[in-house]
C-alpha positions as CSV (number, residue, x, y, z in Angstrom):
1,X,138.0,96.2,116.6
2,X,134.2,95.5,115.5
3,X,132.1,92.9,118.1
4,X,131.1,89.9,116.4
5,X,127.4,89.0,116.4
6,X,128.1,86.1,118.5
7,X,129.7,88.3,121.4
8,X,128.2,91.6,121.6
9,X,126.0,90.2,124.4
10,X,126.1,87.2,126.7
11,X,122.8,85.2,126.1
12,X,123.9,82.7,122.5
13,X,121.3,82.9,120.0
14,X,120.6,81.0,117.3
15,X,118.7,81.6,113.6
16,X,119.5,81.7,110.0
17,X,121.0,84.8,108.2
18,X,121.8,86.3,104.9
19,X,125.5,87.5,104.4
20,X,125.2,89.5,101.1
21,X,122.8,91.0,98.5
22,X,122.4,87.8,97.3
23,X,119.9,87.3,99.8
24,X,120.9,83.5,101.0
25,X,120.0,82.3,104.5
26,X,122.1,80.2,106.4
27,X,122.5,79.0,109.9
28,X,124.0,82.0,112.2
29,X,125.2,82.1,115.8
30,X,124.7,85.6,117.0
31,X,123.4,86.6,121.0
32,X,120.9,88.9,122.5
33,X,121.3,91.1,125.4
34,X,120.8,89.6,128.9
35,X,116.9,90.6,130.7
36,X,116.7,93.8,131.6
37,X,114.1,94.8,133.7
38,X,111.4,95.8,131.7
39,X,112.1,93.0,129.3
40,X,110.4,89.7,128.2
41,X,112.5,87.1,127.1
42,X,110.3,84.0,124.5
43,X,111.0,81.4,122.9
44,X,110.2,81.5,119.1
45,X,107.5,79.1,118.2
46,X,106.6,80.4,114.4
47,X,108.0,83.3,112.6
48,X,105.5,84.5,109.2
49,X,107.8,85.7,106.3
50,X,107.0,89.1,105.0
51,X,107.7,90.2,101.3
52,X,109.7,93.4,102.8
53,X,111.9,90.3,104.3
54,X,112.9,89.7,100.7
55,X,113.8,93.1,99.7
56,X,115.5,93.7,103.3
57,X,118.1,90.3,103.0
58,X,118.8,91.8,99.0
59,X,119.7,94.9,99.9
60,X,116.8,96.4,97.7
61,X,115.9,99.6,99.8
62,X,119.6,100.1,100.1
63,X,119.7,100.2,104.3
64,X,120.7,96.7,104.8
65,X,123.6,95.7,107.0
66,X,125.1,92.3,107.2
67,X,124.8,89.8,108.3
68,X,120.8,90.5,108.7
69,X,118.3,87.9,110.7
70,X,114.8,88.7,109.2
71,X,111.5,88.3,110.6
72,X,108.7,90.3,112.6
73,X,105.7,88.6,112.6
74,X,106.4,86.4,115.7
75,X,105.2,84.6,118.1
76,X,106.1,82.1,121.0
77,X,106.3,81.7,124.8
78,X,107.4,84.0,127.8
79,X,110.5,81.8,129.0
80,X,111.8,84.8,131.3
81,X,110.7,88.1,132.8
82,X,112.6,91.2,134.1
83,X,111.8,92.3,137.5
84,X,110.0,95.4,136.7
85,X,107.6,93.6,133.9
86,X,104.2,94.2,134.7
87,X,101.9,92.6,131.7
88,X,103.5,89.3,131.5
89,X,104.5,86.0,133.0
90,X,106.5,82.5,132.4
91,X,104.3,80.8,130.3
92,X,102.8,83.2,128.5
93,X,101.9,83.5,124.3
94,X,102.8,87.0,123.1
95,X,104.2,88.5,119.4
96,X,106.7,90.6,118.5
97,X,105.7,92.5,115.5
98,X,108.1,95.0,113.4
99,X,109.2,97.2,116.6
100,X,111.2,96.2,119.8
101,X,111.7,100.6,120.4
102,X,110.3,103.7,120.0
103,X,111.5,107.2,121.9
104,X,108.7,106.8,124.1
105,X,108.4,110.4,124.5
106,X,107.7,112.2,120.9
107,X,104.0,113.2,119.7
108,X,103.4,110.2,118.0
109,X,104.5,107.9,120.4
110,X,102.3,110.4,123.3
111,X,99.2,108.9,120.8
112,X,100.2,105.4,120.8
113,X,101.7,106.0,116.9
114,X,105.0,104.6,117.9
115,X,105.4,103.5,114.0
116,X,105.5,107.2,112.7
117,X,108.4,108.0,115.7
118,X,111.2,109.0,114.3
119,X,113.5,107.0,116.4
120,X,111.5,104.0,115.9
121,X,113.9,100.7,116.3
122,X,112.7,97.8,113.9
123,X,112.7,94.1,114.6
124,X,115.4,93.2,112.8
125,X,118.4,94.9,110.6
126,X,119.1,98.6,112.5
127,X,121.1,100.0,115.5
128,X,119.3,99.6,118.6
129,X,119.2,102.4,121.2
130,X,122.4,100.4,122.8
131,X,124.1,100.8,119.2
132,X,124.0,96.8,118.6
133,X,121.5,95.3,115.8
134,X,118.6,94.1,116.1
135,X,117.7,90.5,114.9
136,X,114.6,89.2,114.2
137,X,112.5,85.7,114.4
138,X,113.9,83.7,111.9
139,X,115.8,82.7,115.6
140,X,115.6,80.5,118.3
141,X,114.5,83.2,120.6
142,X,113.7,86.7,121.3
143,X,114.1,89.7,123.9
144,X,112.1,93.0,124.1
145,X,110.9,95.4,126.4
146,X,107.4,94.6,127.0
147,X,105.9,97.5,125.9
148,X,106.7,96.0,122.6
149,X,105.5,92.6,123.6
150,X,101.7,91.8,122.7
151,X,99.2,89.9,124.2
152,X,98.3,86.7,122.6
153,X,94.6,86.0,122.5
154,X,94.0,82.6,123.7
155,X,91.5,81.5,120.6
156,X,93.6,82.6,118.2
157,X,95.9,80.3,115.8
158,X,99.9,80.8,116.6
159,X,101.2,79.6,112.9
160,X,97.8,81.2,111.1
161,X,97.6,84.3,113.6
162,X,101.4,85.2,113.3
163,X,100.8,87.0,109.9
164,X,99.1,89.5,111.2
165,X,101.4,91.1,113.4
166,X,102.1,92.9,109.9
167,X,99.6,91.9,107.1
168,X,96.7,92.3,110.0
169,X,97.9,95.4,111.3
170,X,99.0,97.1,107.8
171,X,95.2,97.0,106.2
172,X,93.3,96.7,110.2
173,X,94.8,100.3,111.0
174,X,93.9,102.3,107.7
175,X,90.3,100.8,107.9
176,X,89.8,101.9,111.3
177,X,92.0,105.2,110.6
178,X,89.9,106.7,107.8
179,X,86.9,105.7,108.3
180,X,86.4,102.7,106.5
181,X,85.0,100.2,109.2
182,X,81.0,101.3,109.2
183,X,78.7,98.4,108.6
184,X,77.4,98.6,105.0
185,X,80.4,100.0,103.4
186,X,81.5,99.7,100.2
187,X,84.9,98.6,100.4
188,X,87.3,97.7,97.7
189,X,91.1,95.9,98.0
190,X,93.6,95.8,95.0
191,X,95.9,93.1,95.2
192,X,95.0,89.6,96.7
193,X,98.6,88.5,98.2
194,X,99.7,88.1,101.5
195,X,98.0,91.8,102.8
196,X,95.0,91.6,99.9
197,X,93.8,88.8,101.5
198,X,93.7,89.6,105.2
199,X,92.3,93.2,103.8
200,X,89.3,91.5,102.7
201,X,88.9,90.0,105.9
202,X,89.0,92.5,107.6
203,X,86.9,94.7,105.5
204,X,83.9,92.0,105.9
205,X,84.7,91.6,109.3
206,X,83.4,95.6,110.0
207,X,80.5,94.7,108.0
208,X,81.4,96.1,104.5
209,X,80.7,95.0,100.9
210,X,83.9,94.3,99.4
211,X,85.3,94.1,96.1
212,X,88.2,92.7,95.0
213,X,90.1,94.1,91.9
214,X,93.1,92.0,90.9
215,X,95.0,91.5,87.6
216,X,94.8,88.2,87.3
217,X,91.2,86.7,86.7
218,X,92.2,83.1,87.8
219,X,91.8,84.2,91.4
220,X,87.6,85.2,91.4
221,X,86.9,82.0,92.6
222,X,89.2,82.3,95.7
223,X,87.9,85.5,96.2
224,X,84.7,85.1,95.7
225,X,84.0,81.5,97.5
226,X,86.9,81.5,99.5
227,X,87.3,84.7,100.7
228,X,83.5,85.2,100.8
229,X,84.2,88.9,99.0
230,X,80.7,90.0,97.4
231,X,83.1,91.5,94.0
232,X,85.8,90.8,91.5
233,X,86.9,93.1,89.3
234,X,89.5,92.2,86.7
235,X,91.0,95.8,86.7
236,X,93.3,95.5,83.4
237,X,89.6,95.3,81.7
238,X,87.9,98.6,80.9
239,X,84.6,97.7,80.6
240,X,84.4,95.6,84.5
241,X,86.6,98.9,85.8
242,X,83.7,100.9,84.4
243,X,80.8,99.3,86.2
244,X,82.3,100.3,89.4
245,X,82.5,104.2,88.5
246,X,81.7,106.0,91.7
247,X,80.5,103.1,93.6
248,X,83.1,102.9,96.6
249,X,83.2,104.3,99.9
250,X,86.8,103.4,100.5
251,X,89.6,101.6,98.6
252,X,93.1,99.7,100.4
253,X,95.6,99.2,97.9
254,X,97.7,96.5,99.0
255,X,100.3,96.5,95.3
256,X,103.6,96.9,95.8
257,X,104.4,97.0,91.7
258,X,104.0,100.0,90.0
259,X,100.3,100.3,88.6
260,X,97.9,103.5,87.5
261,X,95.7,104.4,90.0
262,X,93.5,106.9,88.0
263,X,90.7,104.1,87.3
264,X,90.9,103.2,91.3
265,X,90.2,106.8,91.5
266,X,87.5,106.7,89.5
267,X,85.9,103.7,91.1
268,X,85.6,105.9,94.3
269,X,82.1,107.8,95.2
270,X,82.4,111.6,96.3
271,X,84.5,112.1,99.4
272,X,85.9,108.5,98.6
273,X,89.7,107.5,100.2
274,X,92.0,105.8,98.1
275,X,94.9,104.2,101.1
276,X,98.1,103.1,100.0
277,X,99.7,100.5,102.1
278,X,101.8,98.7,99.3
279,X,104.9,100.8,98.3
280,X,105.4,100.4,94.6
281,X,109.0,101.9,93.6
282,X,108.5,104.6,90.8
283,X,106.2,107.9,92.1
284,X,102.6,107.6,91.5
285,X,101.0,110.0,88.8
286,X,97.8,111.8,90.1
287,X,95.8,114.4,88.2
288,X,94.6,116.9,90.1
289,X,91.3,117.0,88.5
290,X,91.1,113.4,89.5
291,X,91.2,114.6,93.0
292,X,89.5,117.7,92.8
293,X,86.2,116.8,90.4
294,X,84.6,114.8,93.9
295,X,86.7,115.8,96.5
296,X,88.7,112.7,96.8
297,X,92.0,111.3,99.1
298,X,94.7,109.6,98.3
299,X,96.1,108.5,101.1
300,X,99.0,106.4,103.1
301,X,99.1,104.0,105.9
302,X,102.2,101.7,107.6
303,X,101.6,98.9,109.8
304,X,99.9,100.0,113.6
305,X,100.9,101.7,117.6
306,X,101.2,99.0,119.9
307,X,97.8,99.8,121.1
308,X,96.2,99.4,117.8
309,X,98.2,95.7,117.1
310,X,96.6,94.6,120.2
311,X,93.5,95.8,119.6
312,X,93.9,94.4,116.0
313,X,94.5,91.1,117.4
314,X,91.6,91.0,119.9
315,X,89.7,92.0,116.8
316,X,90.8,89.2,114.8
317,X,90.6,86.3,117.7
318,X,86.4,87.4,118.1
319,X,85.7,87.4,114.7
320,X,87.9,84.5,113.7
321,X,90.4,85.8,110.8
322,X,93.4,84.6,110.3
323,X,95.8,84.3,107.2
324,X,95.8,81.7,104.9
325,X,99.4,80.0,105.1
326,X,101.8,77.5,104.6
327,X,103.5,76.7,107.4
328,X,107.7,75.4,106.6
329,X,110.6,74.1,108.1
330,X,113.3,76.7,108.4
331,X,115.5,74.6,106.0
332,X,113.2,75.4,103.5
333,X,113.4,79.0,103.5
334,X,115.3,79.5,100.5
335,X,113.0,77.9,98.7
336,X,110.3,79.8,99.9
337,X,112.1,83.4,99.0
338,X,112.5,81.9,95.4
339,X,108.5,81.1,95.0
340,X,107.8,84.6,97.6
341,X,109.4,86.2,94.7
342,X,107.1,84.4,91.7
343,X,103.9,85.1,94.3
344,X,103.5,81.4,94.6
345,X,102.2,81.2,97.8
346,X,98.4,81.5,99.2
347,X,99.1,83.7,101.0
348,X,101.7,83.6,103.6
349,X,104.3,81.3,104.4
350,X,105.1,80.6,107.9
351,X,108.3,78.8,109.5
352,X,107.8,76.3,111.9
353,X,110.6,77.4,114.0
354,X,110.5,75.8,117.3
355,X,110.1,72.5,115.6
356,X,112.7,73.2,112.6
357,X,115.3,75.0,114.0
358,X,118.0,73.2,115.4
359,X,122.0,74.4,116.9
360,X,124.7,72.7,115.1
């Protein structure tokens, strides 16, 4: 006979859950495994909410198992320690971003790559190495081992910062990856959502000129004055797409929906790396002359090691980026999916767990 959420382990847990593709969240009493001794035990002060969320609580990548908690961009406080723990104390602000395991042992991992292992264990939705699910920070509180467990710098917003434990990560890593973070760069970023945004950031934070190509021309102004980009680039029109022509060092497309990516190609300079951090569903069409005629990349990048999420927060505390959000109560979180899904949000929303969510 299957173990029921709520006593597979001994430590009572608390968060909201959907129980079917319709995607619905609702109040779940679940548990977490007792503190082991290389584990840190928190208690969830804000949880962001990612778009992969949505498609993971719908079923849309096909994976999911129910009922699934979602959320991995967390952060709160160290309320318990194991006796081994070395980096952390009582007290303490850390995240949990999308892992809590890796094999520890593979190539990737031996390079601090821990999100290309092959036995990875995400925050939320899959078997852990113990064969139970994970659950993630949509909850009243989490457990991982610490080498999972970052570091929260002491500067840096909890509800603003949490975002970034995947939207900083996801366009921080392919910047510093390929290349892309030299002072005087030109760097363009498609898509201004929740990882457009914080790409731009980024991108000026390292000292680049950025510009910004998006779809929809009501958003220059943001971009522009708020986002201090230097570039906008309404990229459904021919003539703006063609003033760019071999002008860009680098590009970080952050579009998820399917979209051509031969004028983003064309906007690149010789050598020129086009990164794809968004996942759009149907296969991407490249022509090889596209590729060949300047000796272009298209490339691929997926959130960040634990050593480069640190690093990426450190990063972000000394230069002062953060995401833009709107911070909810967890009873609210419904609604949010529902306006996540119309992309009416700037840019991320954030729950306000500690202070929302309360046991029945």
């Amino acid at each position: 006979m299957a173990t029921s959420p709520e006593t597979e382990h001994p430590v009572k847990a608390y968060g909201y859950a959907a129980g079917d593709t319709s995607g619905t969240l609702s109040p779940l009493t679940f548990s977490r495994r007792a503190t082991g001794e290389k584990d840190v035990r928190f208690k969830v002060l804000y949880c962001g909410i990612c778009h992969s969320d949505l498609h993971f609580i719908k079923n849309e990548w096909g994976f999911t198992t129910y009922p699934v908690t979602p959320g991995h961009e967390i952060v709160g406080i160290v309320t318990e320690v194991g006796s081994k723990v070395e980096k952390f104390k009582i007290g303490d602000k850390v995240g949990v971003g999308c892992l809590v395991g890796s094999c520890r042992s593979c190539e990737n991992c031996a390079i601090d790559f821990e999100q290309y292992c092959p036995k990875q264990v995400l925050t939320y939705g899959v078997p852990n190495f113990d064969g139970t699910k994970t659950y993630g920070g949509y909850s009243d509180h989490m457990v991982s081992d610490e080498h999972f467990v970052l570091r929260w710098p002491e500067n840096l917003p909890l509800d603003a910062g949490a975002p970034l434990l995947c939207a900083g990560i996801t366009t921080y890593s392919p910047l510093r990856y390929f290349g892309l973070d030299k002072p005087g760069m030109k760097i363009g970023v498609v898509g201004l959502g929740g990882l457009g945004h914080v790409a731009v950031k980024m991108a000026k934070a390292f000292g680049a000129e950025v510009t910004v190509f998006s779809t929809t021309p009501a958003k220059k102004q943001e971009s522009l004055v708020g986002l201090k980009a230097d570039h906008f680039i309404v990229s459904k029109d021919e003539k703006e797409m063609q003033s760019v022509a071999g002008t860009l060092d680098g590009i970080i497309d952050t579009v998820s929906a399917t979209h051509p990516i031969a004028p983003l190609l064309n906007a690149l300079k010789a050598q020129g790396k086009l990164v794809l951090v968004g996942a759009p569903e149907k296969p991407l069409e490249v022509a090889a002359f596209s590729l060949i005629m300047g000796r272009k990349i298209v490339g691929g990048s997926n959130i960040g090691g634990l050593k480069e999420t640190q690093e990426m927060l450190d990063f972000a505390a000394k230069h002062g980026i953060t995401a833009d959000v709107e911070v909810i109560p967890i009873d609210y979180v419904n609604t949010a999916m529902e306006r996540l899904l119309k992309s009416d949000v700037r840019y991320r929303f954030v729950i306000d767990v500690a202070n929302s969510l309360k046991a029945e």
